[in-house]
Kinemage of the C-alpha trace (Angstrom):
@kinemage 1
@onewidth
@group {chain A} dominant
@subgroup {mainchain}
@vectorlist {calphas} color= white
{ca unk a 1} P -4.154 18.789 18.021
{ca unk a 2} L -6.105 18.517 14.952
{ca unk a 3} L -5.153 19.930 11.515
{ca unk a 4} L -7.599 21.022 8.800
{ca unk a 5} L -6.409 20.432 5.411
{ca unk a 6} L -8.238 22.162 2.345
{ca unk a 7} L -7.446 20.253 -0.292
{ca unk a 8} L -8.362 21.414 -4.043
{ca unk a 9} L -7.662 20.163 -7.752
{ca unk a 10} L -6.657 22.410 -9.665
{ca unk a 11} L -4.722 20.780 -12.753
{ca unk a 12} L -4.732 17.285 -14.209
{ca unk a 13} L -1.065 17.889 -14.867
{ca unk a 14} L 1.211 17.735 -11.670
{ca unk a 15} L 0.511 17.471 -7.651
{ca unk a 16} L 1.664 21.457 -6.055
{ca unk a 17} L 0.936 21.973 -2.809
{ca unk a 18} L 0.930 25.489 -1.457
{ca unk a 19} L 1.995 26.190 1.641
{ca unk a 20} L 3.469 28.846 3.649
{ca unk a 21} L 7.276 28.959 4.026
{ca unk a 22} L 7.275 26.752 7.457
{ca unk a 23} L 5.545 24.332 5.348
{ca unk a 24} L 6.584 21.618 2.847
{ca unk a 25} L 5.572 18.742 1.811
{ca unk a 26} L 5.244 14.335 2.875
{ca unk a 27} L 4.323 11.288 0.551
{ca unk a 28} L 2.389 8.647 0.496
{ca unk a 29} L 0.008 6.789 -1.776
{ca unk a 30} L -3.004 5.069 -2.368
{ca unk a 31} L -4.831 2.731 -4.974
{ca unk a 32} L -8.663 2.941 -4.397
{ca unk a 33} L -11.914 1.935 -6.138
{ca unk a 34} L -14.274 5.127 -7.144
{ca unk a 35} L -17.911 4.702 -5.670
{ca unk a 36} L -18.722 3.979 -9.706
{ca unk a 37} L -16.376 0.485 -8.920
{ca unk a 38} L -13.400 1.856 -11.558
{ca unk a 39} L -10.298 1.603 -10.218
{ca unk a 40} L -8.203 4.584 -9.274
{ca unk a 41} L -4.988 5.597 -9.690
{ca unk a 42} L -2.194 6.583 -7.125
{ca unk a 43} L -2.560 9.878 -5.453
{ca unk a 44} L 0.660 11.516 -3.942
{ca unk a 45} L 0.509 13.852 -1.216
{ca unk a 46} L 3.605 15.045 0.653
{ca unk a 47} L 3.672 16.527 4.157
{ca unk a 48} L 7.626 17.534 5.909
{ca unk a 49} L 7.631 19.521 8.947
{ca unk a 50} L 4.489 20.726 8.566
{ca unk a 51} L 4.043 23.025 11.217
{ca unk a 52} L 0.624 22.076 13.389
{ca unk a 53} L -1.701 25.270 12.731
{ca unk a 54} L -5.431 24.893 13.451
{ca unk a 55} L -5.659 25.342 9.929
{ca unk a 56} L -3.585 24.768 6.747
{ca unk a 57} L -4.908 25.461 3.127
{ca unk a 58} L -3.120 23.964 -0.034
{ca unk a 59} L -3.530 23.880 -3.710
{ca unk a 60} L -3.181 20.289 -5.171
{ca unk a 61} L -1.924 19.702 -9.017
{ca unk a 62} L -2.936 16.161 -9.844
{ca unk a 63} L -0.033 14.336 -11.715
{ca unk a 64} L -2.559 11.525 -12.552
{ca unk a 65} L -3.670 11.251 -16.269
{ca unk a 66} L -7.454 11.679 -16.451
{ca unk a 67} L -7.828 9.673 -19.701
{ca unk a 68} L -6.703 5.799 -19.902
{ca unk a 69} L -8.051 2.489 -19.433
{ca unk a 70} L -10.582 1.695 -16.867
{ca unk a 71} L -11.750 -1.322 -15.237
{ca unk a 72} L -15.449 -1.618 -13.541
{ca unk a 73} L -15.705 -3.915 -10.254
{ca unk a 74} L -17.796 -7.245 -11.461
{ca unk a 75} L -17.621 -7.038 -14.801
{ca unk a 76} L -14.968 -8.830 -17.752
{ca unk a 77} L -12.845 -5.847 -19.119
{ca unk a 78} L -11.475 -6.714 -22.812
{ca unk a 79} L -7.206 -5.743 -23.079
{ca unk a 80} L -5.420 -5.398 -25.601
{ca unk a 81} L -1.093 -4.893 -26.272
{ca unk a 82} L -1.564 -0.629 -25.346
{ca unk a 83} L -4.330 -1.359 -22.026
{ca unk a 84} L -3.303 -4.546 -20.390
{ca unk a 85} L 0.043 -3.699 -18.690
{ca unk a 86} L -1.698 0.277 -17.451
{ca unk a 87} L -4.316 -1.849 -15.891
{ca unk a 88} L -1.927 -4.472 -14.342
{ca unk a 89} L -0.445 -1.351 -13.103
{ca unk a 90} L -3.407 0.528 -11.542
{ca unk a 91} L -4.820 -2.735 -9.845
{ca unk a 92} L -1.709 -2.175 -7.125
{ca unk a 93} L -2.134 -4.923 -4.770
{ca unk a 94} L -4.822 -6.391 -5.894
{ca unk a 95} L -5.072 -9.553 -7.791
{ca unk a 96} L -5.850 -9.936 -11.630
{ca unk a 97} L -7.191 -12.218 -13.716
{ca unk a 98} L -6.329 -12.631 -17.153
{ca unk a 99} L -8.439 -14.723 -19.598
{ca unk a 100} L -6.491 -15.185 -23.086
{ca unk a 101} L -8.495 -16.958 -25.403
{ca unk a 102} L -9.398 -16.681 -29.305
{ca unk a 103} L -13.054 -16.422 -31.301
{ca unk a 104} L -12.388 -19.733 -32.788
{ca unk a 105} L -11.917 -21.552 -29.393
{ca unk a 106} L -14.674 -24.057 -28.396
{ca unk a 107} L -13.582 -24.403 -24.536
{ca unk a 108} L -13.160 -20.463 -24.429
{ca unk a 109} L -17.110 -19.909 -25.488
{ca unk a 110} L -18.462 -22.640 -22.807
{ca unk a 111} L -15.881 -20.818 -20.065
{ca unk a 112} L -16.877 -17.321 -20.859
{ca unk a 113} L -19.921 -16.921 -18.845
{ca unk a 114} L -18.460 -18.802 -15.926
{ca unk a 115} L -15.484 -16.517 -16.233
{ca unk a 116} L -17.943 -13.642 -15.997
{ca unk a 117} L -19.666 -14.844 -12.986
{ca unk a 118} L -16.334 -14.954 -10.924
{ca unk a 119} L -16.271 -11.286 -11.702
{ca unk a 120} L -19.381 -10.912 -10.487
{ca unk a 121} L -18.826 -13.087 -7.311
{ca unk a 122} L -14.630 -11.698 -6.490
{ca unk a 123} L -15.631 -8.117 -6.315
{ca unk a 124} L -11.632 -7.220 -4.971
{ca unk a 125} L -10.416 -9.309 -7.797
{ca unk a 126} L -9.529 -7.539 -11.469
{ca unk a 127} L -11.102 -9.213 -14.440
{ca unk a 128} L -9.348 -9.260 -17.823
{ca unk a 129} L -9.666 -10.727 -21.226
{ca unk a 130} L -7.458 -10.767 -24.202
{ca unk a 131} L -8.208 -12.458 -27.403
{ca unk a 132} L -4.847 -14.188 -28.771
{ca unk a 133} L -5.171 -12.526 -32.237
{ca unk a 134} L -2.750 -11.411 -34.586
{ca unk a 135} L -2.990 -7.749 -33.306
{ca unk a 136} L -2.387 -9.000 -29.130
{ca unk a 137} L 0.200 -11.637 -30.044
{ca unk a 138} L 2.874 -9.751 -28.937
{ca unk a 139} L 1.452 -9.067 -25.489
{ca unk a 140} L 0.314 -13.381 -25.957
{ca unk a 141} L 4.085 -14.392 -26.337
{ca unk a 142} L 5.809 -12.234 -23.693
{ca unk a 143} L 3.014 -13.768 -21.261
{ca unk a 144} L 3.735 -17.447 -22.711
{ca unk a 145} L 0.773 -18.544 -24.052
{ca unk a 146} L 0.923 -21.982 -25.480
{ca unk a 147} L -2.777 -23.344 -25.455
{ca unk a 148} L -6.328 -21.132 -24.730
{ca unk a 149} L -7.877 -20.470 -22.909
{ca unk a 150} L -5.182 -19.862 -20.720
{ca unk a 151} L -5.707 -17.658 -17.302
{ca unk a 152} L -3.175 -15.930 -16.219
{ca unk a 153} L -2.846 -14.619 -12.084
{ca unk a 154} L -1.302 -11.425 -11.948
{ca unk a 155} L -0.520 -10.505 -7.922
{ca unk a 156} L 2.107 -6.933 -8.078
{ca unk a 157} L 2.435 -7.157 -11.572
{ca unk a 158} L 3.565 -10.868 -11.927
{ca unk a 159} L 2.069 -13.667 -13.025
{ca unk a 160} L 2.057 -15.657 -9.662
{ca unk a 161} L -0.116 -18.676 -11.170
{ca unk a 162} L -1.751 -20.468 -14.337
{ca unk a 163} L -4.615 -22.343 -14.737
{ca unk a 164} L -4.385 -23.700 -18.618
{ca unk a 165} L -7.902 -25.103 -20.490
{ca unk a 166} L -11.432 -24.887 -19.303
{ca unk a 167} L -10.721 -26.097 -16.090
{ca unk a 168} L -13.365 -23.998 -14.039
{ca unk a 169} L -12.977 -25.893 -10.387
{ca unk a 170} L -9.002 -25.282 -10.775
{ca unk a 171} L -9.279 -21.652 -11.838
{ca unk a 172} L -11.925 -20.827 -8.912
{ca unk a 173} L -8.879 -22.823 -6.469
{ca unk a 174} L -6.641 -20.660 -8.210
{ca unk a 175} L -8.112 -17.619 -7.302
{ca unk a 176} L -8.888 -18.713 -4.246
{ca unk a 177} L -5.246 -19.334 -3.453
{ca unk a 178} L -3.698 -16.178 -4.601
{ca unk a 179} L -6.665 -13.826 -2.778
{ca unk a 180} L -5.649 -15.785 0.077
{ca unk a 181} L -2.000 -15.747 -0.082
């Protein structure tokens, strides 16, 4: 038997769903990319003993902040201490890429581009840079950054690997490796 489920935002503030006394509610939740290529965050929904009418009709409160930082599929988005970690965050599964490099770095200009066209070419991959100034350092030392560019491979919000210097071929293996993996 199939269920209809009418489904409608109502708040940015909290997930409600209305339902008649036989009805409660079931949980589960999923990261997605919007048809713009930003990332989305986690929706609940919950569904317990839902009794199987033709027809149900609930009222959903979204507990998902509508502001914060976004990333766009195939593109380089620049992090800093207060966006890096929310990103991390909303990627889920998916793998990251962090670039951490200064203005003053010679090897980080010449890998720029390059860095840029992996985002371009890993479309299910997260692309992040973070220049290693004064105002990031924090965020710099608690990912233990001793040379730039340094790119760091986030996987569930760890670092799973490290490529240090312009090392393009090792980076791409990198990558590679952890996509796989």
């Amino acid at each position: 038997m199939a269920m209809n489920l009418n489904l409608s935002l109502v708040s940015p503030s909290m997930v409600v769903i209305d339902t008649s006394s036989s009805s409660t509610r079931v949980s589960s939740h999923c990261s997605y990319l919007s048809k713009n290529g930003e990332i989305g965050r986690n929706l609940s929904l919950n569904f317990r003993n839902v009794s199987m009418r033709k027809s149900v009709s609930v009222t959903v409160r979204s507990s998902l902040e509508t502001t914060g930082p976004t990333v766009t599929v195939g593109k380089v988005t620049e992090v800093n201490n207060d966006t890096f970690w929310p990103i991390v965050k909303a990627a889920g599964d998916k793998t990251v890429v962090l670039d951490m490099y200064t203005q003053w770095c010679g090897p980080c200009k010449v890998i720029a581009p390059r860095f840029q066209e992996l985002s371009e070419k890993y479309l299910d991959v997260v692309f992040l840079k973070l220049d290693c100034n004064q105002e990031n350092r924090p965020l710099a030392k608690e990912l233990g950054i001793r040379v730039v560019p340094t790119f760091k491979i986030l996987k569930d919000n760890k670092v799973v690997k490290e490529v240090t210097g312009a090392k393009f071929d090792d980076l791409v293996l990198a990558i590679d490796t952890v996509r796989s993996g």
